[in-house]
Structure formats: C-alpha cells, structure tokens
Gaussian input, Z-matrix of N, CA and C with variables (Angstrom, degrees):
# hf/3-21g

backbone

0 1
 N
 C     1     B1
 C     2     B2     1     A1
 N     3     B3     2     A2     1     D1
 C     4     B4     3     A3     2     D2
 C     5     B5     4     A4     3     D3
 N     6     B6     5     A5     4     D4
 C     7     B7     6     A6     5     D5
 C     8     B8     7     A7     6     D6
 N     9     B9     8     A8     7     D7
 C    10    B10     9     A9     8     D8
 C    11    B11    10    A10     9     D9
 N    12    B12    11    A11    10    D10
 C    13    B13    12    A12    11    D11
 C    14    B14    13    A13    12    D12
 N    15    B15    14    A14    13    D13
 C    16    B16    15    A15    14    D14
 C    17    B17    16    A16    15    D15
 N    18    B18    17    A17    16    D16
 C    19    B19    18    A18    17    D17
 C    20    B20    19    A19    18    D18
 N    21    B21    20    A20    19    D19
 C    22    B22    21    A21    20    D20
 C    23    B23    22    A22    21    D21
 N    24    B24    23    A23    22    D22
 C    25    B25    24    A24    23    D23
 C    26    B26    25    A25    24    D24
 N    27    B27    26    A26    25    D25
 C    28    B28    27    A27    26    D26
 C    29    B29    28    A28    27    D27
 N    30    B30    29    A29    28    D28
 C    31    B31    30    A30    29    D29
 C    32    B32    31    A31    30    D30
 N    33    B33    32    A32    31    D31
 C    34    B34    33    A33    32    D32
 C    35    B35    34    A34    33    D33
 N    36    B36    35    A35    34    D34
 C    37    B37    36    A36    35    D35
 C    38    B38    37    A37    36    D36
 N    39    B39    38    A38    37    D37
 C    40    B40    39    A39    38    D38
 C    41    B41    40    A40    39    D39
 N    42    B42    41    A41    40    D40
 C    43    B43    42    A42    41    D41
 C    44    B44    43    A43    42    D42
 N    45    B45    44    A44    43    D43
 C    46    B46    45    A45    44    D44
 C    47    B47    46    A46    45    D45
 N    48    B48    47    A47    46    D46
 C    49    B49    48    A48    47    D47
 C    50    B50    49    A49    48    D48
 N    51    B51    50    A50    49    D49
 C    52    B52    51    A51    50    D50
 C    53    B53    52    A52    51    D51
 N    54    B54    53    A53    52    D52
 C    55    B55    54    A54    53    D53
 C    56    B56    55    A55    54    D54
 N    57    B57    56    A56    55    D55
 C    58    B58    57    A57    56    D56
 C    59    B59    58    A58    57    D57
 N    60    B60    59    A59    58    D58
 C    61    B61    60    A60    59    D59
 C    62    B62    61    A61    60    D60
 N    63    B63    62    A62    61    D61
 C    64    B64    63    A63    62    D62
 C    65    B65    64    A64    63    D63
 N    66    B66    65    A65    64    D64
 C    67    B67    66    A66    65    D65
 C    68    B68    67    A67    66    D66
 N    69    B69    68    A68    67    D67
 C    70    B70    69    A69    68    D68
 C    71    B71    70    A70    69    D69
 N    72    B72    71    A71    70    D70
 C    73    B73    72    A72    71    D71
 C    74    B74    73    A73    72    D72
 N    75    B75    74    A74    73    D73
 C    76    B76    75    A75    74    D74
 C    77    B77    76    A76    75    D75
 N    78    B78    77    A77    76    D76
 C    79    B79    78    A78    77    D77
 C    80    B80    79    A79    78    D78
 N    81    B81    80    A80    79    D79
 C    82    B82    81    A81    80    D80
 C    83    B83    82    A82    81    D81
 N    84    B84    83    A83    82    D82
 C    85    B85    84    A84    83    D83
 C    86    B86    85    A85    84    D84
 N    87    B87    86    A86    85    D85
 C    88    B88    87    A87    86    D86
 C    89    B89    88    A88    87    D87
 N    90    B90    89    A89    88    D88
 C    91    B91    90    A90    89    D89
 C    92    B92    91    A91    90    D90
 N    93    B93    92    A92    91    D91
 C    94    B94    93    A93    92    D92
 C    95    B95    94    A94    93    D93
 N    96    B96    95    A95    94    D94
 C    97    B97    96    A96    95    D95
 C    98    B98    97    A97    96    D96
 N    99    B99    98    A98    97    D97
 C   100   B100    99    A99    98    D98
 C   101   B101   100   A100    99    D99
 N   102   B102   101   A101   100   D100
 C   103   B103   102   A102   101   D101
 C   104   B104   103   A103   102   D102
 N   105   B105   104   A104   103   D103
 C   106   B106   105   A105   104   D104
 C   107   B107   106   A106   105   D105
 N   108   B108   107   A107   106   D106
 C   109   B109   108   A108   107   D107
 C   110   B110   109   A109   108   D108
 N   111   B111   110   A110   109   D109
 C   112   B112   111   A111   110   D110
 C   113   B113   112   A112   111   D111
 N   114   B114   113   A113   112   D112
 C   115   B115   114   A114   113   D113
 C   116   B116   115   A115   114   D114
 N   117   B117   116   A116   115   D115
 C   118   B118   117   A117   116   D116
 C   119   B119   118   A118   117   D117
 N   120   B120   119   A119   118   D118
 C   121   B121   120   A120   119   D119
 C   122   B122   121   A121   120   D120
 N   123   B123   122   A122   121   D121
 C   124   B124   123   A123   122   D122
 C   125   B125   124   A124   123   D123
 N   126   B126   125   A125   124   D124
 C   127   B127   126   A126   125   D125
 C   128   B128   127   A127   126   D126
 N   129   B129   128   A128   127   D127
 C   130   B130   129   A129   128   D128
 C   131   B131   130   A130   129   D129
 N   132   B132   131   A131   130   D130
 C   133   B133   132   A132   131   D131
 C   134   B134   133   A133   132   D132
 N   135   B135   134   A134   133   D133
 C   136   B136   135   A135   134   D134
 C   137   B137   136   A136   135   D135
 N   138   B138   137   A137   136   D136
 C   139   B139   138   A138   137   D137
 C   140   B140   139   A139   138   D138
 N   141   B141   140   A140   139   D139
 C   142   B142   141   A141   140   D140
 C   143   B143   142   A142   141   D141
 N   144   B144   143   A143   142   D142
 C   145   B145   144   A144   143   D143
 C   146   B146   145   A145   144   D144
 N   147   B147   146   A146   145   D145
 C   148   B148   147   A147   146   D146
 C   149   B149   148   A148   147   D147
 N   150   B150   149   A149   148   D148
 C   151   B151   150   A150   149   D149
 C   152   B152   151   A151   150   D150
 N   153   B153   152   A152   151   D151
 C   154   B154   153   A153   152   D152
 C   155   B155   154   A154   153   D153
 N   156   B156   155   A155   154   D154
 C   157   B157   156   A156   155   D155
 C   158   B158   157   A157   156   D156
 N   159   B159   158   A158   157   D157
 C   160   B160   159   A159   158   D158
 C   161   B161   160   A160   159   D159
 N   162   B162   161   A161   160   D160
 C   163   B163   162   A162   161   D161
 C   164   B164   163   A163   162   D162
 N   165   B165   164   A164   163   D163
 C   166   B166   165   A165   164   D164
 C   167   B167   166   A166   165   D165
 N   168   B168   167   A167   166   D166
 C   169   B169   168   A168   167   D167
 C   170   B170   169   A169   168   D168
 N   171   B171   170   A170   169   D169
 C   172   B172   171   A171   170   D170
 C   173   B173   172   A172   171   D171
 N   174   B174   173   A173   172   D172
 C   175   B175   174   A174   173   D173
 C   176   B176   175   A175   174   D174
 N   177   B177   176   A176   175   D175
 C   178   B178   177   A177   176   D176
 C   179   B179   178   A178   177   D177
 N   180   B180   179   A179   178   D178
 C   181   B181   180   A180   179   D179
 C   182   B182   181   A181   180   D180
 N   183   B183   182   A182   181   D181
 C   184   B184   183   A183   182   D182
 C   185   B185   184   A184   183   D183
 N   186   B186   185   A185   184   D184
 C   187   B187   186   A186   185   D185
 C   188   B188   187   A187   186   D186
 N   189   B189   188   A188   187   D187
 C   190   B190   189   A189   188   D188
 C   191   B191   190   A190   189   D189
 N   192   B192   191   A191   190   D190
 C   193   B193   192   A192   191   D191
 C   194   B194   193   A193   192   D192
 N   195   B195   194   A194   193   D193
 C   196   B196   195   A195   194   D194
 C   197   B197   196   A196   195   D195
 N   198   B198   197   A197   196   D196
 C   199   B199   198   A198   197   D197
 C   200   B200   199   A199   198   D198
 N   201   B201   200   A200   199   D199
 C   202   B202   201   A201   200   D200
 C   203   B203   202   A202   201   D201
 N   204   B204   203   A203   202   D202
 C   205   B205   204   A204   203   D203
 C   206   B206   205   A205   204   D204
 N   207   B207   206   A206   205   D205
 C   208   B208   207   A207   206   D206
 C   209   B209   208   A208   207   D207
 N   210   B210   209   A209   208   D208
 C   211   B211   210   A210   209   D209
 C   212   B212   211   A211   210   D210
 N   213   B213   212   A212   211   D211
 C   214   B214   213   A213   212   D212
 C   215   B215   214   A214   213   D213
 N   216   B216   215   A215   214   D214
 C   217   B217   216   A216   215   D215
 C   218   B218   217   A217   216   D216
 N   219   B219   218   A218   217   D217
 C   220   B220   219   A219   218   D218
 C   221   B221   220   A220   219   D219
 N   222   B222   221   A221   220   D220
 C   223   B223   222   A222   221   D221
 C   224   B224   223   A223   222   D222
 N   225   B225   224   A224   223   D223
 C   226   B226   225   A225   224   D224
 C   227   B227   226   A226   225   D225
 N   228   B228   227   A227   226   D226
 C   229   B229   228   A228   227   D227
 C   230   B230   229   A229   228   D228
 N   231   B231   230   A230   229   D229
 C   232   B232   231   A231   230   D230
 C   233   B233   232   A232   231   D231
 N   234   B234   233   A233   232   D232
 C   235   B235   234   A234   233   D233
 C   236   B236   235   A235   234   D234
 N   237   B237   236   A236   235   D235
 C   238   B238   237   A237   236   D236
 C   239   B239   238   A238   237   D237
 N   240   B240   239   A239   238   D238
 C   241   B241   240   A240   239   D239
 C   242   B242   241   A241   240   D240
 N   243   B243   242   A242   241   D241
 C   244   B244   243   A243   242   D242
 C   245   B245   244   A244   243   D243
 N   246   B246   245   A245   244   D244
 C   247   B247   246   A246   245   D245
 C   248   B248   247   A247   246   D246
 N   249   B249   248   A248   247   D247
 C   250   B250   249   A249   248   D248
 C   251   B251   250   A250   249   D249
 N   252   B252   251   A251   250   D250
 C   253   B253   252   A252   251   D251
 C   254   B254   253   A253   252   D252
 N   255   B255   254   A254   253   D253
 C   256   B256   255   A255   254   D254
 C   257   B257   256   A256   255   D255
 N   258   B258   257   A257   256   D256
 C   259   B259   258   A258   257   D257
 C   260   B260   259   A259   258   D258
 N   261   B261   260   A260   259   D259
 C   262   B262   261   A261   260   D260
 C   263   B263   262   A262   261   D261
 N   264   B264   263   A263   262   D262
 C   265   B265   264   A264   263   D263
 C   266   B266   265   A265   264   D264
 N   267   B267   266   A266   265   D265
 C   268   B268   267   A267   266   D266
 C   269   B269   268   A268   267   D267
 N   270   B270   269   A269   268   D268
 C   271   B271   270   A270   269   D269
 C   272   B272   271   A271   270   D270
 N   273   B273   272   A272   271   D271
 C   274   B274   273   A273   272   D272
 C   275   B275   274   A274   273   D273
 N   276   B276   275   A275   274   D274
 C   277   B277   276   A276   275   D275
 C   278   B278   277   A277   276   D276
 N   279   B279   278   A278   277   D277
 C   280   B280   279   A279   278   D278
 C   281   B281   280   A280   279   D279
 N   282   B282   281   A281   280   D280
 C   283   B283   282   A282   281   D281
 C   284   B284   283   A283   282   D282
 N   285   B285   284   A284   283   D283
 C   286   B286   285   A285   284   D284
 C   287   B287   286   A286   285   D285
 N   288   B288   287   A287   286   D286
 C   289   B289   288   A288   287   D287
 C   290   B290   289   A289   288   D288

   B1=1.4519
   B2=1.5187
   B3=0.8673
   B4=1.5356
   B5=1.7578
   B6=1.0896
   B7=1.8215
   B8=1.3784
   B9=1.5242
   B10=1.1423
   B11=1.2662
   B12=1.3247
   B13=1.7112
   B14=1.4423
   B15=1.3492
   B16=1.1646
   B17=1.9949
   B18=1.3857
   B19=1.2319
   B20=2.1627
   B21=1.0663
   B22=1.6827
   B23=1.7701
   B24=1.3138
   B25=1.8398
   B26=1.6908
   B27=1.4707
   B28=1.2391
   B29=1.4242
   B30=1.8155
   B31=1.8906
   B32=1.3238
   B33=1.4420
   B34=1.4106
   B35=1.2872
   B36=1.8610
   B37=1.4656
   B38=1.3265
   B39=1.4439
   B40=1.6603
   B41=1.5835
   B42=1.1604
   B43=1.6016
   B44=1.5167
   B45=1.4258
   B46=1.7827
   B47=1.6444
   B48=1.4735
   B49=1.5219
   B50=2.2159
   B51=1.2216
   B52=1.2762
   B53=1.4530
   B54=1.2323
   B55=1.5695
   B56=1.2703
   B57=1.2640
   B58=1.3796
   B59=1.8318
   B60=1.3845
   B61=1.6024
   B62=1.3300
   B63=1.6902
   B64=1.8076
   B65=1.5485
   B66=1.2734
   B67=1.5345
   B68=1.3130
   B69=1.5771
   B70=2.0122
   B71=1.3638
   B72=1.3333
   B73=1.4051
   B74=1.5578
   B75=1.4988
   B76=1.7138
   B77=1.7146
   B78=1.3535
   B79=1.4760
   B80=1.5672
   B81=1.7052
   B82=1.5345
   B83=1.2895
   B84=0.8468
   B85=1.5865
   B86=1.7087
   B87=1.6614
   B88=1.4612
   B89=1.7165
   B90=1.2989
   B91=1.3932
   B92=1.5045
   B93=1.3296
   B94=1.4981
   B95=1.6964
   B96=1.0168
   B97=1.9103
   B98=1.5238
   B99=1.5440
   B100=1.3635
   B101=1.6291
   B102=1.4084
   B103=1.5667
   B104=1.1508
   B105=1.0101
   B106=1.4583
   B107=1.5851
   B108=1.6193
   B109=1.8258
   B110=1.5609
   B111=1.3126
   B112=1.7494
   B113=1.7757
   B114=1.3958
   B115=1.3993
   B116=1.4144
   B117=1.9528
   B118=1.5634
   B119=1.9115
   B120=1.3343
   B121=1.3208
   B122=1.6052
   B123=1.2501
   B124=1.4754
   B125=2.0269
   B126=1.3498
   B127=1.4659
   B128=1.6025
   B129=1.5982
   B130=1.5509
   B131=1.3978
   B132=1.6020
   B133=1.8685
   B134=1.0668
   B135=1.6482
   B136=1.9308
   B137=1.5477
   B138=1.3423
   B139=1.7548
   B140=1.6067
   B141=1.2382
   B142=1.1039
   B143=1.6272
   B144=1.0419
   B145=1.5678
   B146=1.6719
   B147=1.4743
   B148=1.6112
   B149=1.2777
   B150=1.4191
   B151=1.2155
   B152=1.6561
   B153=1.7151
   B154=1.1267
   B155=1.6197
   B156=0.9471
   B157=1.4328
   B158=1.9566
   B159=0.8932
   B160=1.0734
   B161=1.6408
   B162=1.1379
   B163=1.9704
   B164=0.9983
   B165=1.3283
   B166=1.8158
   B167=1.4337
   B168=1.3287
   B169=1.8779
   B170=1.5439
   B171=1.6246
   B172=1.7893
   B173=1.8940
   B174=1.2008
   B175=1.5697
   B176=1.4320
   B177=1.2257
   B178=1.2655
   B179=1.4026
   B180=1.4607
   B181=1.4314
   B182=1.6141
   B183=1.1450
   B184=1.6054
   B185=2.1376
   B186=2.0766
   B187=1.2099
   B188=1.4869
   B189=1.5597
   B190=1.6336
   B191=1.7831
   B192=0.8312
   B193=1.2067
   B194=1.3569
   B195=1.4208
   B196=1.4030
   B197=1.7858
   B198=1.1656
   B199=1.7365
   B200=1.5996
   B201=1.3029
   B202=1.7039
   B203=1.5047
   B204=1.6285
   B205=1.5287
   B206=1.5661
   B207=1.3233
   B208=1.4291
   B209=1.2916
   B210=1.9176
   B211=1.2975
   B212=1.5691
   B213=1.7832
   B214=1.3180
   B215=1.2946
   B216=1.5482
   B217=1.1724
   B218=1.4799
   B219=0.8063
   B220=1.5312
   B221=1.8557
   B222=1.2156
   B223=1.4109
   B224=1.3240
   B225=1.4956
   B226=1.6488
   B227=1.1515
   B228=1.1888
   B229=1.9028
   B230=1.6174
   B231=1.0336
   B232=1.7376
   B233=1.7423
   B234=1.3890
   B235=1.2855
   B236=1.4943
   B237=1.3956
   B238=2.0720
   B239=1.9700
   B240=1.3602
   B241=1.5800
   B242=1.6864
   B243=1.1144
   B244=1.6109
   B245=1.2094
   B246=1.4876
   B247=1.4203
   B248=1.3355
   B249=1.5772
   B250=1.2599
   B251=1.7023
   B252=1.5810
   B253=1.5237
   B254=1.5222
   B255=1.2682
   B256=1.1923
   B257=1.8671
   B258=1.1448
   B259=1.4409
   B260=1.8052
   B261=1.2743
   B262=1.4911
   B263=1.7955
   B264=1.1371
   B265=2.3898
   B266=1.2895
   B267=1.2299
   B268=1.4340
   B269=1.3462
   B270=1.6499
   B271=1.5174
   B272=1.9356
   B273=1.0847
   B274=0.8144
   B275=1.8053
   B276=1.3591
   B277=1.8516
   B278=1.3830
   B279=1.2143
   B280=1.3719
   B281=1.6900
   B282=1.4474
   B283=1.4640
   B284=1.6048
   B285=1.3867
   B286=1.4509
   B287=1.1410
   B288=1.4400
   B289=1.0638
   B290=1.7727
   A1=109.10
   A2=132.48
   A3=143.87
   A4=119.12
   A5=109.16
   A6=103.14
   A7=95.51
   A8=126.02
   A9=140.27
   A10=126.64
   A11=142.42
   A12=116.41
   A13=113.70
   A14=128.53
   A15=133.36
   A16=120.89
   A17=126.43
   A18=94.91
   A19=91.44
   A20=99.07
   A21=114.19
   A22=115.86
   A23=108.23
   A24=104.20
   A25=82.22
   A26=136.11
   A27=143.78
   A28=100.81
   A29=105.90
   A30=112.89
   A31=93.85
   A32=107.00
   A33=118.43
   A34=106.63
   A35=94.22
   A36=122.39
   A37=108.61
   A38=110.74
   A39=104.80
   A40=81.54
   A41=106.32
   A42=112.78
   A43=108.59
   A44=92.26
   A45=97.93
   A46=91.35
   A47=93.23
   A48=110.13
   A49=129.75
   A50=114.19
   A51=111.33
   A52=126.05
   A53=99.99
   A54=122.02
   A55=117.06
   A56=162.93
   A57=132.97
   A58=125.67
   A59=88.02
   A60=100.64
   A61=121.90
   A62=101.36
   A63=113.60
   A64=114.94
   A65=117.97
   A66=85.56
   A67=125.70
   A68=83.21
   A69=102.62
   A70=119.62
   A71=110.82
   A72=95.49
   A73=120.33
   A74=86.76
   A75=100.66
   A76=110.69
   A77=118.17
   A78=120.82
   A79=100.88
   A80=90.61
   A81=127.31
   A82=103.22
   A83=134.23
   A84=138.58
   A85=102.22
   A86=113.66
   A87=114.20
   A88=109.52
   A89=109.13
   A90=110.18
   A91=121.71
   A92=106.21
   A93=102.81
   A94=81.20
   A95=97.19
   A96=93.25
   A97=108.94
   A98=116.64
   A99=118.51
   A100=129.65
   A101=94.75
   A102=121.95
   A103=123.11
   A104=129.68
   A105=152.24
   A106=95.09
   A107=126.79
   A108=132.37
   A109=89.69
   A110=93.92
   A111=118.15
   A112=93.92
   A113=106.95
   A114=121.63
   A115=78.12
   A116=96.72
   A117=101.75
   A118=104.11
   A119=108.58
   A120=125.62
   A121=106.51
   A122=129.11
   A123=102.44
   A124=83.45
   A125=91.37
   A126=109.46
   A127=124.50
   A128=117.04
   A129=104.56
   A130=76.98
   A131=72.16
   A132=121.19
   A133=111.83
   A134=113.41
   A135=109.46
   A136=113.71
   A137=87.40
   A138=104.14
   A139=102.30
   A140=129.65
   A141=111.60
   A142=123.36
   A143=138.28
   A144=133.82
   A145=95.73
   A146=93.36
   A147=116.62
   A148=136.36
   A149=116.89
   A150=125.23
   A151=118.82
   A152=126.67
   A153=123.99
   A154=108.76
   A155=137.20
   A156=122.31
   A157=100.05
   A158=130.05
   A159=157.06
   A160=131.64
   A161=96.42
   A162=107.76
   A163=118.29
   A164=100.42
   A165=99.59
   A166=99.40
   A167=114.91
   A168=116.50
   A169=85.19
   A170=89.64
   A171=117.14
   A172=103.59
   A173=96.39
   A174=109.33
   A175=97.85
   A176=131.60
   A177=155.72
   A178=126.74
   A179=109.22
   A180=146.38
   A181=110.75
   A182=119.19
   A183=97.65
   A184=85.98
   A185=107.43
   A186=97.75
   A187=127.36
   A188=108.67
   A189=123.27
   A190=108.09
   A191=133.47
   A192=167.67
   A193=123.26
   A194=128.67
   A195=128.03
   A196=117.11
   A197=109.46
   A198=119.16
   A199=112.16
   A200=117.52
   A201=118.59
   A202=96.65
   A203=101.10
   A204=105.09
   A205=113.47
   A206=152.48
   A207=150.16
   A208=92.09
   A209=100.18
   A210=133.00
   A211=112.97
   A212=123.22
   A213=117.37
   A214=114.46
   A215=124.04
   A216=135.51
   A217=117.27
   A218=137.29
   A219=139.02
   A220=131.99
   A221=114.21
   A222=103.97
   A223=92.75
   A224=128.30
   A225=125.14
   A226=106.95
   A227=118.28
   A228=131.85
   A229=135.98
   A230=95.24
   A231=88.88
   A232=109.33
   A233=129.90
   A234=148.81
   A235=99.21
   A236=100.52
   A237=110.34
   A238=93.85
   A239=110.76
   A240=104.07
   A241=91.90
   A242=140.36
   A243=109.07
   A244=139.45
   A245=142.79
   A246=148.99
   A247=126.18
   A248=120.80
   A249=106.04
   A250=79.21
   A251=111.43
   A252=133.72
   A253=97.51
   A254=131.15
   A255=134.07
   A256=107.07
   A257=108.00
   A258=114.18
   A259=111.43
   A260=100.87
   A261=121.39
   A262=113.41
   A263=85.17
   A264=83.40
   A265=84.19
   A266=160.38
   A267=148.85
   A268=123.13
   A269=104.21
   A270=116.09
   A271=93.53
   A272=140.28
   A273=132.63
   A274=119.24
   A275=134.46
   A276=121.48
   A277=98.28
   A278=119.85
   A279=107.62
   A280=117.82
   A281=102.53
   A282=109.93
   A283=104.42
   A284=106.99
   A285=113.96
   A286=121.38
   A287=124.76
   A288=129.05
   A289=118.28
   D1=126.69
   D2=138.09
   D3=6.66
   D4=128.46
   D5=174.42
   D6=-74.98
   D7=139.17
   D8=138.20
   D9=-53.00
   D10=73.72
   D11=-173.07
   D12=-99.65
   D13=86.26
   D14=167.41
   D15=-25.78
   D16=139.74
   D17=175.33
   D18=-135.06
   D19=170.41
   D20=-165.32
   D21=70.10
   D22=-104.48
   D23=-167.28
   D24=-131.82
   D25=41.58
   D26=-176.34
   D27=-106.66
   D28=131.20
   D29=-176.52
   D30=-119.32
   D31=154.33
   D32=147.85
   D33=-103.47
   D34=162.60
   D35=-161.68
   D36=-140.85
   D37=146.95
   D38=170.62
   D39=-136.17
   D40=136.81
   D41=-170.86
   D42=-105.84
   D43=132.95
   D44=-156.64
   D45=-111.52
   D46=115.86
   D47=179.06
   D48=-53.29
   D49=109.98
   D50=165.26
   D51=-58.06
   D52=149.29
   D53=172.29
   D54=-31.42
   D55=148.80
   D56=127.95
   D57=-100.64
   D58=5.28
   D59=154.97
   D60=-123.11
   D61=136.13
   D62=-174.99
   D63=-65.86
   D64=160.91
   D65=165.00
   D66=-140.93
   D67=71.32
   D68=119.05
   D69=-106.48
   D70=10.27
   D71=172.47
   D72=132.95
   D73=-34.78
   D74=-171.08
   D75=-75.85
   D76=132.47
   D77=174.95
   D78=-101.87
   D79=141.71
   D80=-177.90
   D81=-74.49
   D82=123.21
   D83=163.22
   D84=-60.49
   D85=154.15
   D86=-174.21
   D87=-75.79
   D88=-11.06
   D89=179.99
   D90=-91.51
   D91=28.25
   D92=-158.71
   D93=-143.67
   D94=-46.11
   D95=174.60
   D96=-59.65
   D97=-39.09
   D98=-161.62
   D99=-60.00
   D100=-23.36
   D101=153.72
   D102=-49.09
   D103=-61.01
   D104=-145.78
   D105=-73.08
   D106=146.60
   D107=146.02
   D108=-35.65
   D109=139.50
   D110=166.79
   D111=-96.87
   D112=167.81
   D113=-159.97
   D114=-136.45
   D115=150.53
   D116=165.20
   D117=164.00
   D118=150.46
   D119=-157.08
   D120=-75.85
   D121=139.35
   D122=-162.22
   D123=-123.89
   D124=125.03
   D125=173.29
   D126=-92.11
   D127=-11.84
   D128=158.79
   D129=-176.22
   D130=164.07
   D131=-166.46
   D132=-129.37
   D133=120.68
   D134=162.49
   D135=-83.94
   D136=-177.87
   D137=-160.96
   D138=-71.49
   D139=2.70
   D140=-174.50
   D141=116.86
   D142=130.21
   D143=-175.77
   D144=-81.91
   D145=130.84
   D146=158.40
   D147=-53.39
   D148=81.70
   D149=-175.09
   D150=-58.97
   D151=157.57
   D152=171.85
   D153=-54.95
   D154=-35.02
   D155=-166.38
   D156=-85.79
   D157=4.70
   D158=-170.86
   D159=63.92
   D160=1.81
   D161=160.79
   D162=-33.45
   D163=-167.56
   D164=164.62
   D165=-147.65
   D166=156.25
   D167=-170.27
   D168=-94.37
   D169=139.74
   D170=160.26
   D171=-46.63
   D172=138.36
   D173=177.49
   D174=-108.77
   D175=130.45
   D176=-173.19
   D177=-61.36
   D178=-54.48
   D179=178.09
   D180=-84.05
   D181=141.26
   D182=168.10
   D183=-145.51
   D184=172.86
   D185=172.51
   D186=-42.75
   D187=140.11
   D188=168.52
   D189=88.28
   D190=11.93
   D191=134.49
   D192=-23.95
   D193=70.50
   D194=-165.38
   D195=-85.00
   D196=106.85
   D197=-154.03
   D198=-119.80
   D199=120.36
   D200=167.42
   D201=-72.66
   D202=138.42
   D203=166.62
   D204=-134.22
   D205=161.87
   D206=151.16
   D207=-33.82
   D208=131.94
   D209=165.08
   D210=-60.15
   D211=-25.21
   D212=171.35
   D213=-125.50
   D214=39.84
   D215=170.00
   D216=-104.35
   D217=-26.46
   D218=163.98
   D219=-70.18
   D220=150.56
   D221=-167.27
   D222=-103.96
   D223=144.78
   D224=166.90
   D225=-92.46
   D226=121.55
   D227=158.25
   D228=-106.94
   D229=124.77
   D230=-172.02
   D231=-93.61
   D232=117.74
   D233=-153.50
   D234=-133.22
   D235=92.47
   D236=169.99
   D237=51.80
   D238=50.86
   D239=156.32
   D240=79.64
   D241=-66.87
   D242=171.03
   D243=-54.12
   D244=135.69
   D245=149.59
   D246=-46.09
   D247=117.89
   D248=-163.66
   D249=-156.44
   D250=156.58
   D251=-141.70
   D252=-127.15
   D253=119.19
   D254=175.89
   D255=-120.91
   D256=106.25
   D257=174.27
   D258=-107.54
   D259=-167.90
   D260=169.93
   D261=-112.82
   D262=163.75
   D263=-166.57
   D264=-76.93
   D265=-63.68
   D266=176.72
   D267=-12.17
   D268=-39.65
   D269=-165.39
   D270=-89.37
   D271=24.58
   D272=-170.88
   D273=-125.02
   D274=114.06
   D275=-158.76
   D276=-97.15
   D277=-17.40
   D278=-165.69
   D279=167.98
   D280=138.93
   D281=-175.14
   D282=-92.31
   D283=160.05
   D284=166.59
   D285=-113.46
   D286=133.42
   D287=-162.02
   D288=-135.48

C-alpha cells in the first residue's frame, strides 16, 4: 500500500468495525450504532496545524493509536482497493487507552 502522509493537524484512519451483537446476546440494529463515535486504528499523523505565531500545535494522537471520532467528521478514501478515513484532530473525542 502506498504511504499516507497526512499534512497540517490531518489523521489517517482505518476504521475498526463494531460488534453488532451485545454480549448477552442481543443484536444492535445498524441504525442505532450509526449514531454512535465510530472507533478506529489511526495509521498516520501530520505535523500539526500552523499556528499564527508560526509553530505548529502538538497533535494528540500519534501511529497505533486506537481513537473514537464523529460519525460525520471523517473523509472516506479509497488507497490501492482499501478504505481508509482522513479527518482533522478536532474531529476526534477520545483515545483509548
């Protein structure tokens, strides 16, 4: 596959699919998941968005990095036949750790 090189405060994503059964047993309907932060493995990180003083802001996330992000914040890209998710660090609530 291709290097991804993200550039400003832009991540890649490979979005790592949920359950749709609980477990006890009960399955989630797809409309009830569709709501929900999507989950997913984040495979590269840019340097950071260009601040006015001309720095660059700390990026949060770095590779291998398992991260909930907004369900309509990410862009879908297709890269040599895989799907892979390019957002902004904004679009992102929280890492798992």
């Amino acid at each position: 596959m291709s290097k991804i090189v993200p550039i400003s405060d832009h991540i890649v994503v490979e979005a790592v699919t949920e359950d749709t059964t609980s477990e006890s047993g009960i399955i989630i309907p797809d409309t009830a998941s569709k709501e929900k932060p999507m989950k997913g493995k984040v495979l590269a990180v840019g340097p950071g968005k260009l601040m006015d003083n001309g720095e660059r802001s700390n990026m949060e996330v770095s590779e291998g990095d398992t991260v909930l992000f907004s369900k309509y914040g990410p862009t879908e890209v297709k890269v040599e036949g895989k799907e892979v998710l390019i957002l902004q660090a904004s679009d992102i609530y929280a890492k798992l750790v």
